[in-house]
C-alpha positions in Angstrom: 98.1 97.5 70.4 95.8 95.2 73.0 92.6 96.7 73.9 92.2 97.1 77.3 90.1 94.8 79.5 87.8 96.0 82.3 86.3 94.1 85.1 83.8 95.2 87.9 82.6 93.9 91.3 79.9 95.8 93.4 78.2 95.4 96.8 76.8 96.8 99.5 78.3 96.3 102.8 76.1 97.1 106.6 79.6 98.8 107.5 80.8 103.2 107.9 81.3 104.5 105.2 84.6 105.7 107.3 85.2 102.4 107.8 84.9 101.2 104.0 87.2 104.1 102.9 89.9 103.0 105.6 89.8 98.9 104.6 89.8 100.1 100.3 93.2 101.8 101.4 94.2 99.2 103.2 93.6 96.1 101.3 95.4 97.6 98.3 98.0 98.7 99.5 98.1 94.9 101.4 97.9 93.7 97.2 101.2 95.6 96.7 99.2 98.6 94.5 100.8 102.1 94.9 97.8 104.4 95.5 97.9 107.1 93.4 95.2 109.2 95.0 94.7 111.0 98.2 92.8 110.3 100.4 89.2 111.5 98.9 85.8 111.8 99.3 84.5 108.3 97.7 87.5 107.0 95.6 91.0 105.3 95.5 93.1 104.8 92.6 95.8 102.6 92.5 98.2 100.9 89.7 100.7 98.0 90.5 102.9 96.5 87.1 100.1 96.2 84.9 96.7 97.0 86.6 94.4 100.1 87.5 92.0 99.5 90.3 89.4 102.3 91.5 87.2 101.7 94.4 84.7 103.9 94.8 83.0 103.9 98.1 79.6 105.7 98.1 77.2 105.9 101.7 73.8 104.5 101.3 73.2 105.5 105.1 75.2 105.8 108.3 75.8 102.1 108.8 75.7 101.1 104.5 78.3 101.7 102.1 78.1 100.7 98.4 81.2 99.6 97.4 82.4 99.4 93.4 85.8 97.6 92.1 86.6 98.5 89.0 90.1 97.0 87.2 91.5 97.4 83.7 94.4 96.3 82.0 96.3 95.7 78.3 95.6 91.8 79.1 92.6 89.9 80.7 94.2 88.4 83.5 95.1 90.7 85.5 91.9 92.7 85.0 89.8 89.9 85.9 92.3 88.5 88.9 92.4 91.7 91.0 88.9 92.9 90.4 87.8 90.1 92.2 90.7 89.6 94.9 90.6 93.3 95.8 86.5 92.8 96.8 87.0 89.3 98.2 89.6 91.0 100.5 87.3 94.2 101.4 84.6 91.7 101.6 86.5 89.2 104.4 88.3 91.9 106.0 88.3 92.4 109.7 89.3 95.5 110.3 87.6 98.0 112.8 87.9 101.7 113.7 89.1 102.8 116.9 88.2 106.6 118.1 
C-alpha cells in the first residue's frame, strides 16, 4: 500500500472573503474536481481520479482572506501538481462579485 503524499500552499489575498469562497468553487470545479462539500463556512472539498483538495478560506479582515490548499494522494504527482495549480489559479483569477 503507497503512503499518501500531502502538499500545501497558503496566502493571504487583499480580496472578500465572499469573494475568495466564490473563486475556490470556481476554480475547481474549472480543474474538473467534483466538490464534495456544500457550500460552508471556510472550506471546500473536492476529489477528481486520484486527488483530494481542501481549500480553506479563513477572513483576516473585511478586505483579507487567508487562503490554504491542501492536496493528498496515493502518489506524488498529483499531490504536488494540483496543490500548486489550484493556488496559482485562485491566485491569477479575475473574477469579481456582482450584487
Amino acid at each position: 500500500m503507497a503512503r499518501p503524499y500531502v502538499y500545501h500552499y497558503v496566502k493571504a489575498y487583499t480580496r472578500s472573503h465572499k469573494l475568495s469562497q466564490a473563486i475556490a468553487r470556481k476554480e475547481l470545479d474549472k480543474a474538473g474536481f467534483a466538490i464534495a462539500s456544500a457550500p460552508a463556512a471556510w472550506e471546500h472539498f473536492a476529489t477528481n481520479a486520484d486527488t483530494i483538495v481542501v481549500v480553506t478560506n479563513v477572513p483576516l479582515s473585511p478586505s483579507k482572506t487567508y487562503v490554504h490548499v491542501l492536496a493528498t494522494s496515493n502518489t506524488n504527482a498529483p499531490a504536488k501538481k494540483w496543490s500548486a495549480a489550484i493556488q496559482k489559479a485562485i491566485k491569477d483569477s479575475k473574477l469579481t462579485l456582482i450584487d
